[in-house]
N, C-alpha and C positions, 0 to 999 in steps of 0.2 A: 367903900363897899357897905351893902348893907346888911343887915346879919341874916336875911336870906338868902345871901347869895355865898357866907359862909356854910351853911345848912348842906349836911352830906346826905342825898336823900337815897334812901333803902333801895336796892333794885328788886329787893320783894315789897311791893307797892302793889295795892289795887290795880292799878293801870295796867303795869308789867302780869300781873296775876292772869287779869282778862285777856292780856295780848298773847300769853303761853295757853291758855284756853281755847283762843280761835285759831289757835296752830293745833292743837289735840282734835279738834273737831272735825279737822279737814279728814281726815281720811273716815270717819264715821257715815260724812257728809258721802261720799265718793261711795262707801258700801251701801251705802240705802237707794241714792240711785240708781247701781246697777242692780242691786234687787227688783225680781218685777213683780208686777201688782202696785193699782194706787196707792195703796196704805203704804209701801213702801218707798211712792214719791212724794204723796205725804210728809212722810217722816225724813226727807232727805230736802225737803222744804223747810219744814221745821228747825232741822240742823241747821241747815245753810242762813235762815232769816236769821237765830243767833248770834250765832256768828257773825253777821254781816252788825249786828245791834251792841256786839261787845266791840266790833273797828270803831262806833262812833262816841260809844262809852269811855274806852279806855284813852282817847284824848281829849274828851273833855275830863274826864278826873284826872291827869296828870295837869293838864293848864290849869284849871280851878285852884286845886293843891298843892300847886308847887313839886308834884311825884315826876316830872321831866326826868331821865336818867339816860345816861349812852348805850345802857341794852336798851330800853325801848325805843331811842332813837333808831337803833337798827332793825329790832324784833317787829316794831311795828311792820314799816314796810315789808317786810320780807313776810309776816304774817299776811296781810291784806293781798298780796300775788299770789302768796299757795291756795288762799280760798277762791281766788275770781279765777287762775289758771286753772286749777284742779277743776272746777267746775267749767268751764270752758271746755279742757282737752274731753272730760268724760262726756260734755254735751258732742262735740265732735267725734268721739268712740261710737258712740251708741247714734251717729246719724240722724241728730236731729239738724247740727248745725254746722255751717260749713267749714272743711279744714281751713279756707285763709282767712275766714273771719277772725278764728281761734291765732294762727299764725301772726296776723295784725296786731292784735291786740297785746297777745303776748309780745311780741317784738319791740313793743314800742314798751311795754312796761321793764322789760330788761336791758334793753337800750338806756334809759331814763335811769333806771337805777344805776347801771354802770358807770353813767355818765355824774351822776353825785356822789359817788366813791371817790372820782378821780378828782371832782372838786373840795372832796373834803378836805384837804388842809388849804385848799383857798377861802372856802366862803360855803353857809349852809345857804340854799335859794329855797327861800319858804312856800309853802305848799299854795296855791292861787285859788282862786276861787273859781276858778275854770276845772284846775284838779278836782277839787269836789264834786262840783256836776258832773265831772266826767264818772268819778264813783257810783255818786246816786245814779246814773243811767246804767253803766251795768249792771251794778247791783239789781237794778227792778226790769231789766234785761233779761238777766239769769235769770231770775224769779217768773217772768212769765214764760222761758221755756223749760225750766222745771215744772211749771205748775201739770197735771196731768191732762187738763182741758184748759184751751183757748183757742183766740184766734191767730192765725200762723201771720194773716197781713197784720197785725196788732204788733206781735213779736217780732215779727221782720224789720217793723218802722221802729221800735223802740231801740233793737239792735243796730239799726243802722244812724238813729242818732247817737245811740255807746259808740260805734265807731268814730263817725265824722269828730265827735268832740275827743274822745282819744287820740286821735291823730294831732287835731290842730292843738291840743293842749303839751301833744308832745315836741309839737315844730316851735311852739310857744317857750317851751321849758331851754330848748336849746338853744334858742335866740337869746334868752336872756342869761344861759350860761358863757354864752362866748361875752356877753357884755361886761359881765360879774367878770371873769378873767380876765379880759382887758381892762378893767378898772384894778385889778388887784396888781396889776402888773405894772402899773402906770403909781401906784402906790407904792411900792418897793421900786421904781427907779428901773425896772426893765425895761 
C-alpha cells in the first residue's frame, strides 16, 4: 500500500463543502422560479448555472486531491437528482414542460440509483462517458427552458436529445450491471 492510500481524508473537503452547497441551493433555485418577473428567472438561472458549475467542480477537486470520501460518494449523486429533478418537477408545475418528460427522466435516475445501492457491496460501475453527456444535455436542457426567452423548437430538440441519451445510458448502465454481477458471482464461486 501506498501511503495514500493510508491517508484518512476529511469529509469536510472542498469537494464535500461544494456538494452540501448545491444541495442548499436547490430550494433557493425552486423559490426564484416560481417567482414571477424575469429578474426572477434570472436569478433562478443564476442559481441553477452554479449549481450545475459546483456538480463539475466538486469532482474534479476531489480526483485531483485525493478529497474522494463515502459521503461524497453518496452526497454527490443524491445532490446532482435534487438539482435536475427539482428543476424538472417545478418546470412541469409551472407548464412549461411535460409531465412524462419529467416522469422519464426522473424514473430512470432513481431507477439507476437504486440499482447501485444494491450493487454496492458487489462492485462500484463507474460513471461512463455517456453519463456525462447525458448531464451536460440536461443540464443545457434546463437552462434553455428556464431561460425567460427562446426558441421552444430549440428547447424541445435539446430536451429530447436529454431524453433519448437518458434512457439508452440508463438501458446501458443496466446491461452492464447484470454483467458486473455475473462476474462477481462467478468470482466467489456462485
Amino acid at each position: 500500500m501506498t501511503k495514500d492510500e493510508h491517508r484518512v481524508v476529511s469529509p469536510w473537503n472542498i469537494a464535500n463543502v461544494l456538494t452540501v452547497c448545491r444541495m442548499v441551493l436547490v430550494p433557493f433555485f425552486v423559490v426564484c422560479l416560481f417567482l414571477p418577473g424575469t429578474g426572477w428567472r434570472l436569478a433562478a438561472l443564476g442559481v441553477f448555472a452554479v449549481a450545475s458549475i459546483t456538480d463539475h467542480l466538486d469532482g474534479e477537486l476531489a480526483r485531483r486531491y485525493g478529497l474522494i470520501t463515502d459521503f461524497g460518494k453518496i452526497a454527490d449523486p443524491i445532490a446532482d437528482k435534487a438539482l435536475t429533478g427539482a428543476a424538472l418537477v417545478s418546470l412541469s408545475v409551472l407548464g412549461e414542460l411535460s409531465w412524462w418528460v419529467t416522469i422519464v427522466i426522473i424514473g430512470r435516475e432513481l431507477g439507476i440509483t437504486l440499482l447501485r445501492l444494491v450493487l454496492l457491496r458487489h462492485a462500484v460501475i463507474p460513471a461512463s462517458y455517456g453519463g456525462k453527456v447525458k448531464t451536460v444535455l440536461q443540464i443545457a436542457a434546463i437552462v434553455l427552458y428556464i431561460l425567460p426567452w427562446g426558441s421552444d423548437p430549440v428547447r424541445w430538440v435539446m430536451m429530447g436529445a436529454a431524453l433519448v441519451v437518458t434512457v439508452g445510458t440508463g438501458v446501458d448502465y443496466v446491461f452492464r450491471a447484470i454483467r458486473l454481477r455475473g462476474v462477481a458471482r462467478r468470482v466467489r464461486g456462485e
